[in-house]
Backbone as JSON Lines, residues from 0, in Angstrom:
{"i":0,"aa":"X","n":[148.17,200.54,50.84],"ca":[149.51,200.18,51.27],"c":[149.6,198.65,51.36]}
{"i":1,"aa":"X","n":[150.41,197.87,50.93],"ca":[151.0,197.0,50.86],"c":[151.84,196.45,52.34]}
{"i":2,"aa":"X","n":[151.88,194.9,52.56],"ca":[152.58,194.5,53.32],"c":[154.65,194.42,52.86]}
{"i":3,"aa":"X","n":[155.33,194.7,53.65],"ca":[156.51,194.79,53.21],"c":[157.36,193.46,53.63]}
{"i":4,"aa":"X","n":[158.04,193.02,52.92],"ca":[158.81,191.84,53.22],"c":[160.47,192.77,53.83]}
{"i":5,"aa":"X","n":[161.24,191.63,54.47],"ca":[162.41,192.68,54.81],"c":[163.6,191.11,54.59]}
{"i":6,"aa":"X","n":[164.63,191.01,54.11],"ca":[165.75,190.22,53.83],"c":[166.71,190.54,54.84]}
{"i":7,"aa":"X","n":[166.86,189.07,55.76],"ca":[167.57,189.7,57.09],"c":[168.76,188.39,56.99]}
{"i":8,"aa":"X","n":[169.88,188.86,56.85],"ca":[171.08,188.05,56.59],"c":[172.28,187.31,58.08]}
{"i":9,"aa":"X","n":[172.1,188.66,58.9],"ca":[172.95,188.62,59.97],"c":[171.89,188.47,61.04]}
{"i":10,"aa":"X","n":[172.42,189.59,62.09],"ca":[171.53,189.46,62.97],"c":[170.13,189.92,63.2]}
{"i":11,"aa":"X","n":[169.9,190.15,61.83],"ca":[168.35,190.66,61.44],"c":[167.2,189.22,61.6]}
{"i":12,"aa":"X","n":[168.21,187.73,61.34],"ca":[167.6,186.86,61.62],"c":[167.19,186.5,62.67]}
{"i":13,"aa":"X","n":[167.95,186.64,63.59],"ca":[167.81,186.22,65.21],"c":[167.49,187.59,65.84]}
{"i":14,"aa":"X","n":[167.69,188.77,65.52],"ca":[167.14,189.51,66.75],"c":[166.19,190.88,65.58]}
{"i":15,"aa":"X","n":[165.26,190.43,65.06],"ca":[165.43,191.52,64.0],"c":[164.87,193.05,64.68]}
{"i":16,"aa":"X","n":[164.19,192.83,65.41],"ca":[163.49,194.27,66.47],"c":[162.23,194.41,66.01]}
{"i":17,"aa":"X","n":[161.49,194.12,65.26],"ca":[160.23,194.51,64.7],"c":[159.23,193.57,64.63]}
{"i":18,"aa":"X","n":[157.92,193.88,64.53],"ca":[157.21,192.88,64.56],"c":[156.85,192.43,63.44]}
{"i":19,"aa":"X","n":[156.7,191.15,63.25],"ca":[156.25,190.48,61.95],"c":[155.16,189.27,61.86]}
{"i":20,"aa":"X","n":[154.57,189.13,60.6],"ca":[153.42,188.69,60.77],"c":[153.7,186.77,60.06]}
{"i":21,"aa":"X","n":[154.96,186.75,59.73],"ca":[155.58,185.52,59.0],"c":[156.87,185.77,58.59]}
{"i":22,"aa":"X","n":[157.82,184.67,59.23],"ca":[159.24,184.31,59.07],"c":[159.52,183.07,58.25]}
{"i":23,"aa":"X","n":[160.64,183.35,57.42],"ca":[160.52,182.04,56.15],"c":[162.0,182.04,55.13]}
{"i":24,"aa":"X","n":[162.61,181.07,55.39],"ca":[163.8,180.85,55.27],"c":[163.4,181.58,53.62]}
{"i":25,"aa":"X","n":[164.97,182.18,53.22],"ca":[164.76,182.74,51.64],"c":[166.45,183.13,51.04]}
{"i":26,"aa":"X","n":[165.93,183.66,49.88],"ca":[167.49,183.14,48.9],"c":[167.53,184.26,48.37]}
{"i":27,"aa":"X","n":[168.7,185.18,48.12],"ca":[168.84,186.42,47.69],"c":[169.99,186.1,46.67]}
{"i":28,"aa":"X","n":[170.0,186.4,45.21],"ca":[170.5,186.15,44.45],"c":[171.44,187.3,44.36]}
{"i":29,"aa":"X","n":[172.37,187.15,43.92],"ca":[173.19,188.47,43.45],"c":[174.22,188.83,44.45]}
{"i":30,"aa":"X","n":[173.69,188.56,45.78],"ca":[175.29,188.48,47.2],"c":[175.1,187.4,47.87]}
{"i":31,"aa":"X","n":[176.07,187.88,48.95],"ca":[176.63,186.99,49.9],"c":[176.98,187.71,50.75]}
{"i":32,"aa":"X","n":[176.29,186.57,52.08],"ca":[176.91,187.26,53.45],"c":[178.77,187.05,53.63]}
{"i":33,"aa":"X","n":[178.92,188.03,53.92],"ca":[180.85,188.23,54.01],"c":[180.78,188.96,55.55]}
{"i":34,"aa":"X","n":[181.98,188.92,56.36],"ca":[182.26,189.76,56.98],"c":[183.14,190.5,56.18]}
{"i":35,"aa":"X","n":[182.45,191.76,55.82],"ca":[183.5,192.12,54.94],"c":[183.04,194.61,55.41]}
{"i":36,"aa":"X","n":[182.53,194.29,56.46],"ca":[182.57,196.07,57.1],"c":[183.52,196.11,58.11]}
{"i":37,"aa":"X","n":[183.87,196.87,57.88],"ca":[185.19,196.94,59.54],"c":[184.02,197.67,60.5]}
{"i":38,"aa":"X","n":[184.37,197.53,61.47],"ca":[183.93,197.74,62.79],"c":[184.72,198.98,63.74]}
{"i":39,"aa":"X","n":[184.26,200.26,63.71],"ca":[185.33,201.09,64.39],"c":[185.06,200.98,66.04]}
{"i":40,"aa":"X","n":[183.58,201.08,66.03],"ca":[183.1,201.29,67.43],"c":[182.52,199.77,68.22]}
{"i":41,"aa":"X","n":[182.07,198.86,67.51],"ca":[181.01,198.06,68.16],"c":[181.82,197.0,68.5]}
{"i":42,"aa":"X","n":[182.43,196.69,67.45],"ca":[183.58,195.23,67.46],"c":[184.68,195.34,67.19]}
{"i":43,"aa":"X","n":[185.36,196.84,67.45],"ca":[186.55,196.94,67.05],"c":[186.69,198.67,67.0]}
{"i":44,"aa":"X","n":[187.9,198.73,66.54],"ca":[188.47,200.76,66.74],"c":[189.08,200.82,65.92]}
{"i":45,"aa":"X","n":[189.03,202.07,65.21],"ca":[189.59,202.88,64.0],"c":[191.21,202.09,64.46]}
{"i":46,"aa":"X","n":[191.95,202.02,65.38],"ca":[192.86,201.28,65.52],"c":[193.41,199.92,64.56]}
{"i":47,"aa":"X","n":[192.55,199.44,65.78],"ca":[192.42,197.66,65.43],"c":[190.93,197.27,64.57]}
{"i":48,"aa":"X","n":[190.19,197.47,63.86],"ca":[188.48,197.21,62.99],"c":[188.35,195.54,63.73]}
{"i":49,"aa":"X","n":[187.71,195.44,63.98],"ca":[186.41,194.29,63.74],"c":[186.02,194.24,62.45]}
{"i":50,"aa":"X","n":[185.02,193.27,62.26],"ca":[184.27,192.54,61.1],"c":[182.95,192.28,61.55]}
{"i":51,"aa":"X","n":[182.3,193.25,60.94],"ca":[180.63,192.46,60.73],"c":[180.14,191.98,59.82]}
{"i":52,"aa":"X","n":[178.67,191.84,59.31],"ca":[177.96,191.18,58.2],"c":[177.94,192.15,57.4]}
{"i":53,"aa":"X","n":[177.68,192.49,56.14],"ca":[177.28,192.61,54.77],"c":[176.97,191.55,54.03]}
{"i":54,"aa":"X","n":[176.09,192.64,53.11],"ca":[175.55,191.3,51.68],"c":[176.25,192.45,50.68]}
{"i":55,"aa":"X","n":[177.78,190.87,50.31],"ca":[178.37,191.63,48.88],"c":[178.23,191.1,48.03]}
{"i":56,"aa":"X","n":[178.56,191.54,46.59],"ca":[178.78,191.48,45.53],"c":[178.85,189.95,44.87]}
{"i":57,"aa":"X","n":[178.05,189.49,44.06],"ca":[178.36,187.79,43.83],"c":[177.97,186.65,44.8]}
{"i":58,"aa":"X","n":[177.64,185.53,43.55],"ca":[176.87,184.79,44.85],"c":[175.27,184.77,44.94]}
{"i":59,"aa":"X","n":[175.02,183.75,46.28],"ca":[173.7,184.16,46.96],"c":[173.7,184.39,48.23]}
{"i":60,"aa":"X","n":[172.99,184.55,48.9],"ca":[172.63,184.33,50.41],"c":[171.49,183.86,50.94]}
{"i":61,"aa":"X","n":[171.51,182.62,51.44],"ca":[170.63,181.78,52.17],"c":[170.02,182.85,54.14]}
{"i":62,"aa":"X","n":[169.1,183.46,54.33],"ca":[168.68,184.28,55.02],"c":[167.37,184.03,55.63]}
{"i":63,"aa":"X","n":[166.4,184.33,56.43],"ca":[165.45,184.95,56.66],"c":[164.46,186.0,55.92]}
{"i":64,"aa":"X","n":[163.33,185.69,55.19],"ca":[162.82,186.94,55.03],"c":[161.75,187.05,56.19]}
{"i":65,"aa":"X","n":[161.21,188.65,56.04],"ca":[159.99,188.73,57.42],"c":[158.97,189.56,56.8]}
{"i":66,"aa":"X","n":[157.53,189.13,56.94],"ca":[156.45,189.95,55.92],"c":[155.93,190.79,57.32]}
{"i":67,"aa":"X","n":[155.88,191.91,56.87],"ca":[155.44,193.01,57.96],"c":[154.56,193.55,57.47]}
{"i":68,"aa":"X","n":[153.16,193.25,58.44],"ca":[151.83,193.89,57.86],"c":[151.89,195.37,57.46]}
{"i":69,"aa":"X","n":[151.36,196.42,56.48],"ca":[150.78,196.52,56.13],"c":[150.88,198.16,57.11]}
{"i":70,"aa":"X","n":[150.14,198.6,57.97],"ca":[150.29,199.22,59.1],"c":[151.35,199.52,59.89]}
{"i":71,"aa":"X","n":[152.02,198.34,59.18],"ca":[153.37,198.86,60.61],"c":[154.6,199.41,59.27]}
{"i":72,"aa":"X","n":[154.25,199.39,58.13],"ca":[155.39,199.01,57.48],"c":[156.12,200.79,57.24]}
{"i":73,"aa":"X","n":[155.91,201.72,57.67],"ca":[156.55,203.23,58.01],"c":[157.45,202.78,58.99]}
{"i":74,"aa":"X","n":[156.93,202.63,59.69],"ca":[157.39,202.31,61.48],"c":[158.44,201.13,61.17]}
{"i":75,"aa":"X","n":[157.82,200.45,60.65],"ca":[159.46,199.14,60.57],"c":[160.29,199.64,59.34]}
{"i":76,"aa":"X","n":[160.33,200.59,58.56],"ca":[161.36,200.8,57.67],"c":[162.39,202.06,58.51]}
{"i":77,"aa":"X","n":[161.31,203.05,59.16],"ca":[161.82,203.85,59.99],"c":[163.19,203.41,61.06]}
{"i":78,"aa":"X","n":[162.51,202.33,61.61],"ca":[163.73,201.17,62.64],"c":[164.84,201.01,61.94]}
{"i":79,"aa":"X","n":[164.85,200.18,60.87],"ca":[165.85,199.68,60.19],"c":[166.48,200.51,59.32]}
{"i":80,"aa":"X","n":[166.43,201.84,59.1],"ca":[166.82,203.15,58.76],"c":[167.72,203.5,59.48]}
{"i":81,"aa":"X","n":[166.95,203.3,61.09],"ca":[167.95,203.84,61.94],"c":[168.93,203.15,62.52]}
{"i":82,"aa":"X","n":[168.67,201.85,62.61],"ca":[169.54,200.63,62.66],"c":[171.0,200.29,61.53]}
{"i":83,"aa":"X","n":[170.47,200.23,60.46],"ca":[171.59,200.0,59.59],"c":[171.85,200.89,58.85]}
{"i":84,"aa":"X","n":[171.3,202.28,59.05],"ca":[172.27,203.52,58.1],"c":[173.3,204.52,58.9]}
{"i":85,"aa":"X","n":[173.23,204.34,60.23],"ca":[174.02,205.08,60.56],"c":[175.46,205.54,60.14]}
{"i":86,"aa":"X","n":[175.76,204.55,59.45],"ca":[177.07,205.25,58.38],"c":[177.41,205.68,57.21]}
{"i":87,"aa":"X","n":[176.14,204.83,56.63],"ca":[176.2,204.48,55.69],"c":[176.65,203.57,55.05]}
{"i":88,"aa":"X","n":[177.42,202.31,55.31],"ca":[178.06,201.27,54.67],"c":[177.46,200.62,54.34]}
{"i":89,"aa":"X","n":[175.62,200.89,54.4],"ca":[175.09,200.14,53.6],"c":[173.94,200.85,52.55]}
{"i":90,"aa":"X","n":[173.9,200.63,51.97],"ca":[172.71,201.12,50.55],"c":[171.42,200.41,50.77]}
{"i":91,"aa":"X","n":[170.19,200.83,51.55],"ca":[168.67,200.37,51.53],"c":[168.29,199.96,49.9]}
{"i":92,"aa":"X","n":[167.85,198.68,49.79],"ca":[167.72,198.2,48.16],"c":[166.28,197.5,48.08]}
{"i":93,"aa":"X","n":[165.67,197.45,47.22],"ca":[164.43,196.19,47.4],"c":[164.89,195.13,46.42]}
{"i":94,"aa":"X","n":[165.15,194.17,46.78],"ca":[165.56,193.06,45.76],"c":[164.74,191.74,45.56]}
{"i":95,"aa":"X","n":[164.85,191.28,44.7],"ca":[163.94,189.92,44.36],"c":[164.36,188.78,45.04]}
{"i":96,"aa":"X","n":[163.3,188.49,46.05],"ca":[164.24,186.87,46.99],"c":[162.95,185.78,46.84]}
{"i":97,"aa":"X","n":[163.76,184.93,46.38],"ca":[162.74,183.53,46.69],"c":[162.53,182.96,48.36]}
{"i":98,"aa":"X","n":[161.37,182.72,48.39],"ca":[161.02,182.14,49.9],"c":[161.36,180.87,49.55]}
{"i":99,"aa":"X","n":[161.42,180.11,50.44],"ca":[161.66,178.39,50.44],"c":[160.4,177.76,50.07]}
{"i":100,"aa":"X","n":[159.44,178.5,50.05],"ca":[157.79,177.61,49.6],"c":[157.91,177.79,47.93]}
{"i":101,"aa":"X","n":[158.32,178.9,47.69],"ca":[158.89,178.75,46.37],"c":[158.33,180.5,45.6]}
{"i":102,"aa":"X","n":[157.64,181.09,46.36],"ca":[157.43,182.51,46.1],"c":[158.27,183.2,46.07]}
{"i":103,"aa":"X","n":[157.86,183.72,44.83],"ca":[159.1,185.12,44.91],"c":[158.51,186.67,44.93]}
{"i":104,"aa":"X","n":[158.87,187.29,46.04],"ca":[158.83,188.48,46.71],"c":[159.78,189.67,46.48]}
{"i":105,"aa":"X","n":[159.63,191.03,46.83],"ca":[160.11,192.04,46.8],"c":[160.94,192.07,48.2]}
{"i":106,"aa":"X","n":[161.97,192.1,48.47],"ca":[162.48,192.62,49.99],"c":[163.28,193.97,50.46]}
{"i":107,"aa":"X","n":[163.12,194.35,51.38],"ca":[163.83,195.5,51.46],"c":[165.21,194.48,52.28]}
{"i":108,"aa":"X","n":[166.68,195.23,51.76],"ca":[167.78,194.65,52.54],"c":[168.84,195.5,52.54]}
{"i":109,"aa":"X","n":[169.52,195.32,53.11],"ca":[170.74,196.13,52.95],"c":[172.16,195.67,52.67]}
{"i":110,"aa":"X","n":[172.51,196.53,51.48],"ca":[173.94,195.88,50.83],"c":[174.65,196.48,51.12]}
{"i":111,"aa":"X","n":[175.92,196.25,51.07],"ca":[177.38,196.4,51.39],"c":[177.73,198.04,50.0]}
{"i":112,"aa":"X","n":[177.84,198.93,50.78],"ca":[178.45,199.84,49.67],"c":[180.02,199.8,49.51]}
{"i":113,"aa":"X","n":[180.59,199.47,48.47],"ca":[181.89,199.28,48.01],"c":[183.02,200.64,48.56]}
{"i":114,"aa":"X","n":[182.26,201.48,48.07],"ca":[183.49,202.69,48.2],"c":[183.54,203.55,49.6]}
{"i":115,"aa":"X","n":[182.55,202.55,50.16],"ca":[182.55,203.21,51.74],"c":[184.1,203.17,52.59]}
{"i":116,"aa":"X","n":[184.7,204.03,53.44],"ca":[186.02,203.65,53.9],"c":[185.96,202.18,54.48]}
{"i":117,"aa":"X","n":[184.55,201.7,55.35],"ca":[184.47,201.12,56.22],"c":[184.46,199.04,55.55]}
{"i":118,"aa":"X","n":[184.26,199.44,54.69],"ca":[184.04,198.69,53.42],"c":[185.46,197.77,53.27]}
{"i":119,"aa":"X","n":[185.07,196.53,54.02],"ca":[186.85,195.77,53.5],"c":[186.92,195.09,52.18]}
{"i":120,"aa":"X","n":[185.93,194.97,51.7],"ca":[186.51,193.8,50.54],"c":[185.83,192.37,50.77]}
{"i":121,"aa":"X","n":[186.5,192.01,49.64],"ca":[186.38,190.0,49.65],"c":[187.42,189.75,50.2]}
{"i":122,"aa":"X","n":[187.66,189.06,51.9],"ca":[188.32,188.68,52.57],"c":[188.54,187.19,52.54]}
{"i":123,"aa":"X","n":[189.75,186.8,52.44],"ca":[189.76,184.93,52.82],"c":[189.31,184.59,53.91]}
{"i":124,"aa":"X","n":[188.9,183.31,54.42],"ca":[188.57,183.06,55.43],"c":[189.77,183.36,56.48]}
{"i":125,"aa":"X","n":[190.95,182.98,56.15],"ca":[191.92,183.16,56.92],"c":[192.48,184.85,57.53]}
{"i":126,"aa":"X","n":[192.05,185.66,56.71],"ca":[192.35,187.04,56.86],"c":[191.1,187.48,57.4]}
{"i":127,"aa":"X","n":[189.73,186.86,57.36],"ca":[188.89,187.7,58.37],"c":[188.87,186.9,59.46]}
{"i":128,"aa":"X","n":[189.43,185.71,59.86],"ca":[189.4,185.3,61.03],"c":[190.94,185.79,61.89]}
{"i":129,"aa":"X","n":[191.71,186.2,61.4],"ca":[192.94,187.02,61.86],"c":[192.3,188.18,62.26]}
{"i":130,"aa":"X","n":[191.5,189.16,61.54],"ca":[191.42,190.5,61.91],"c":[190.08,190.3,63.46]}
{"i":131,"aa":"X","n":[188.91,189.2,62.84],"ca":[188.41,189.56,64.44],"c":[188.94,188.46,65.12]}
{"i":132,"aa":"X","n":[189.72,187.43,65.14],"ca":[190.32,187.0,66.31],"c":[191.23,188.49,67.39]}
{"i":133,"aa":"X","n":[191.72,189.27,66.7],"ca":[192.49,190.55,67.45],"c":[191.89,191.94,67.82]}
{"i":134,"aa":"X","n":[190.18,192.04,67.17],"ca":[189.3,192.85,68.01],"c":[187.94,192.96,68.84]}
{"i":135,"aa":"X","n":[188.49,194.22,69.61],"ca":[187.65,194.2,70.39],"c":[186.87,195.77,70.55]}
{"i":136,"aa":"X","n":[185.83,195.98,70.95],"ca":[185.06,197.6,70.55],"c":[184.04,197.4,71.71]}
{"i":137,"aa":"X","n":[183.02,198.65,71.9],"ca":[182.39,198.49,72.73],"c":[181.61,197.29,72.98]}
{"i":138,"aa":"X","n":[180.98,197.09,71.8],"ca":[180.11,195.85,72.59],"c":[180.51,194.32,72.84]}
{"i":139,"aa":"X","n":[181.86,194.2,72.88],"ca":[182.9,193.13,73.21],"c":[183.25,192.92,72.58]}
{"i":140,"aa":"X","n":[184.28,191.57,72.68],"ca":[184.82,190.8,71.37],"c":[184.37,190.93,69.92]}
{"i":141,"aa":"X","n":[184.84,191.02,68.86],"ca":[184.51,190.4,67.66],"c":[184.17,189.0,67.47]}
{"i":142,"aa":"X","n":[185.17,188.08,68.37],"ca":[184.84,186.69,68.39],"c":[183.86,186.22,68.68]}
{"i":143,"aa":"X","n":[183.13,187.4,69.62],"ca":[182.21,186.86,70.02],"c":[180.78,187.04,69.04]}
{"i":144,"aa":"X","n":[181.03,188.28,68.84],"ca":[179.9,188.52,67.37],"c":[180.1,187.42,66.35]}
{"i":145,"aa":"X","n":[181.08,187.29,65.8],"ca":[181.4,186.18,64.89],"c":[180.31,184.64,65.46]}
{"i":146,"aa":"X","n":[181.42,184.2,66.57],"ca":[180.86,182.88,66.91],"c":[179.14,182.83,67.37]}
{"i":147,"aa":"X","n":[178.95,183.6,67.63],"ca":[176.78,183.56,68.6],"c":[176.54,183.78,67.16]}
{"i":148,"aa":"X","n":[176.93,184.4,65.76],"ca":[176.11,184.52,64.77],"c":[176.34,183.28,64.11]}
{"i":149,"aa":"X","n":[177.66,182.72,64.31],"ca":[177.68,181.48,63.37],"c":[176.57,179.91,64.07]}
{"i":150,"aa":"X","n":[176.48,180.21,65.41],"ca":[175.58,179.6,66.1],"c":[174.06,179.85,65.91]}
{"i":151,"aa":"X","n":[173.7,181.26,65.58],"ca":[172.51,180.92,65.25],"c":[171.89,181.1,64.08]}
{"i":152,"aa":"X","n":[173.02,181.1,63.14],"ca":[172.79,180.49,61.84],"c":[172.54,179.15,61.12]}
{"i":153,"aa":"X","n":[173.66,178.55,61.9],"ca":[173.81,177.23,62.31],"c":[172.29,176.51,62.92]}
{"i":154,"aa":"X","n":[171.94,177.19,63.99],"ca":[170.62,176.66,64.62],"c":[169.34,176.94,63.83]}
{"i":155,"aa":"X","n":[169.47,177.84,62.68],"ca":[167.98,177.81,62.08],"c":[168.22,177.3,60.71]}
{"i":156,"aa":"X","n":[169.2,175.9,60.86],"ca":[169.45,175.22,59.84],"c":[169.98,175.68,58.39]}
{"i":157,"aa":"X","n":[170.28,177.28,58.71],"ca":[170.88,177.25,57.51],"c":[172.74,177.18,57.1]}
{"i":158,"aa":"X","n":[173.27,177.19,55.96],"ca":[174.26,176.75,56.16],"c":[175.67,178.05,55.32]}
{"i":159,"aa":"X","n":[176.33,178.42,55.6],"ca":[177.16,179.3,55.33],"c":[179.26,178.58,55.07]}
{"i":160,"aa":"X","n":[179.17,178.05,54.13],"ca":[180.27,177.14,54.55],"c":[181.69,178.33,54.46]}
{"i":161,"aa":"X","n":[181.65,180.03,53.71],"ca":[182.65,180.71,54.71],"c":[182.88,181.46,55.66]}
{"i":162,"aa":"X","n":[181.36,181.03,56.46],"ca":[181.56,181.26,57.47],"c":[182.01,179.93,58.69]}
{"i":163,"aa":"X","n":[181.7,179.32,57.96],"ca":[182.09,178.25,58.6],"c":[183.67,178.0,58.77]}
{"i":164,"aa":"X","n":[184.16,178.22,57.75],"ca":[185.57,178.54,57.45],"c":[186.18,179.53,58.63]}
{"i":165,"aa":"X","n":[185.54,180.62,58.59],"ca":[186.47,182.01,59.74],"c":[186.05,181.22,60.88]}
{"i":166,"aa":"X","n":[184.46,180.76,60.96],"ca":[185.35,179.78,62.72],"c":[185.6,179.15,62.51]}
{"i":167,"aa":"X","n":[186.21,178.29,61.99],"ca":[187.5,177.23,62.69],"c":[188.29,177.43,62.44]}
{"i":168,"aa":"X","n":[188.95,179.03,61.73],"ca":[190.03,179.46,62.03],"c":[190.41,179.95,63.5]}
{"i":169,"aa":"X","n":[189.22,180.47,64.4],"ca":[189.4,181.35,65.24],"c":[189.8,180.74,66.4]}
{"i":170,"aa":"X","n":[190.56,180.96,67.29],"ca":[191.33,180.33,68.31],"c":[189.82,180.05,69.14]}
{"i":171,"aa":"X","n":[190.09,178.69,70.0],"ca":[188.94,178.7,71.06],"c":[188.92,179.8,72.39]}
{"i":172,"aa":"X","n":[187.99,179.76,72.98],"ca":[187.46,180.75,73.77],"c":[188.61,180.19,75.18]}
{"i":173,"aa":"X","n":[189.3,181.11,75.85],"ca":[189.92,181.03,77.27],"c":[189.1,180.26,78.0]}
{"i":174,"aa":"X","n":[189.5,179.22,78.86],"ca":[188.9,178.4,79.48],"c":[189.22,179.7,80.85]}
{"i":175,"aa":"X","n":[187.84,179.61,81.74],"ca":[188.19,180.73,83.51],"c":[189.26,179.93,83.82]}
{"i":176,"aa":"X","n":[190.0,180.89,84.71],"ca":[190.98,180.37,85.64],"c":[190.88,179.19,86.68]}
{"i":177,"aa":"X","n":[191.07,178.56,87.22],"ca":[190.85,177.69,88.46],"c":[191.21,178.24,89.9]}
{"i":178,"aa":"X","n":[190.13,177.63,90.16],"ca":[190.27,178.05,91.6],"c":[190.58,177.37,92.86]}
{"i":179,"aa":"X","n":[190.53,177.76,93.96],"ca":[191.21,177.19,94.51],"c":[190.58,175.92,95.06]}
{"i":180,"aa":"X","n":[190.84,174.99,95.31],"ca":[189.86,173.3,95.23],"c":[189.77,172.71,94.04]}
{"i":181,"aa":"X","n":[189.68,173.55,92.77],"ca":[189.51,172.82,91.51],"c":[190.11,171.8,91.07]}
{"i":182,"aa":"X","n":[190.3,170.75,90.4],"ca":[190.93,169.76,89.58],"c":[191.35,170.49,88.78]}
{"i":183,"aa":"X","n":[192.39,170.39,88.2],"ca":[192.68,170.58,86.41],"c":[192.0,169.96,85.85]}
């Protein structure tokens, strides 16, 4: 058995759940991170959708890969099985990604399936920062998923310029109320 590499685009970078034996900035040819899944439950309702990550169609994506020894690699495909298939809106793929040292590897990742309901499309910046500026689902805001991912994308130096685009479309965050003694 072989060690498995895994291509982590969203929040697979910053929180991926599994253990790994080396993290290393990398380049996936062929997509791009989009918010482009609606969100029924997490960031939004069959109502009003949210927007999360996918890797669609065209393009690259500047990401994280993670090499997972060897031993664990049942057990960490098992996780991320259960993590990102629950709907299906995404298709488990192994694709060819260059590391930043300049190796090129096999990764397991997950793409955006087109004909899924959940499946929005190639969104403008302006139309996916409209749809999650207005939802919200169990695990809070959309804005808020949006903005902490564009932050710690941002913080591990890599660079996404439409995502950069949907935030600074997105209205700023409510300043708390004041209280009583406060200054304006």
């Amino acid at each position: 058995m072989t060690d498995l590499w895994v291509f982590g685009y969203g929040s697979l970078i910053w929180r991926p759940g599994f253990a790994f034996e080396e993290k290393i900035k990398a380049r996936l040819s062929g997509y791009h991170r989009a918010l482009c899944i609606r969100s029924f439950v997490h960031r939004g309702t069959p109502e009003r959708p949210g927007l999360v990550f996918g890797l669609d169609r065209g393009g690259s994506c500047v990401g994280m890969a993670f090499r997972v020894a060897a031993p664990l690699r049942e057990e960490t495909i098992a996780y991320l099985r259960e993590r990102e298939l629950v709907t299906s809106v995404y298709r488990e793929t192994t694709q060819a990604v260059r590391l930043s040292d300049g190796r090129l590897v096999h990764a397991l990742a997950y793409v955006a399936v087109p004909s899924h309901p959940q499946y929005a499309g190639r969104l403008t910046p302006e139309e996916a920062a409209e749809l999650v500026a207005r939802s919200h689902g169990q695990s809070g805001p959309n804005i808020d998923y949006v903005t902490a991912a564009h932050r710690e994308i941002a913080a591990l130096g890599l660079r996404d310029a439409w995502l950069e685009e949907v935030v600074a479309r997105l209205p700023p965050p409510p300043r708390p109320p004041l209280r009583s003694g406060d200054q304006p």
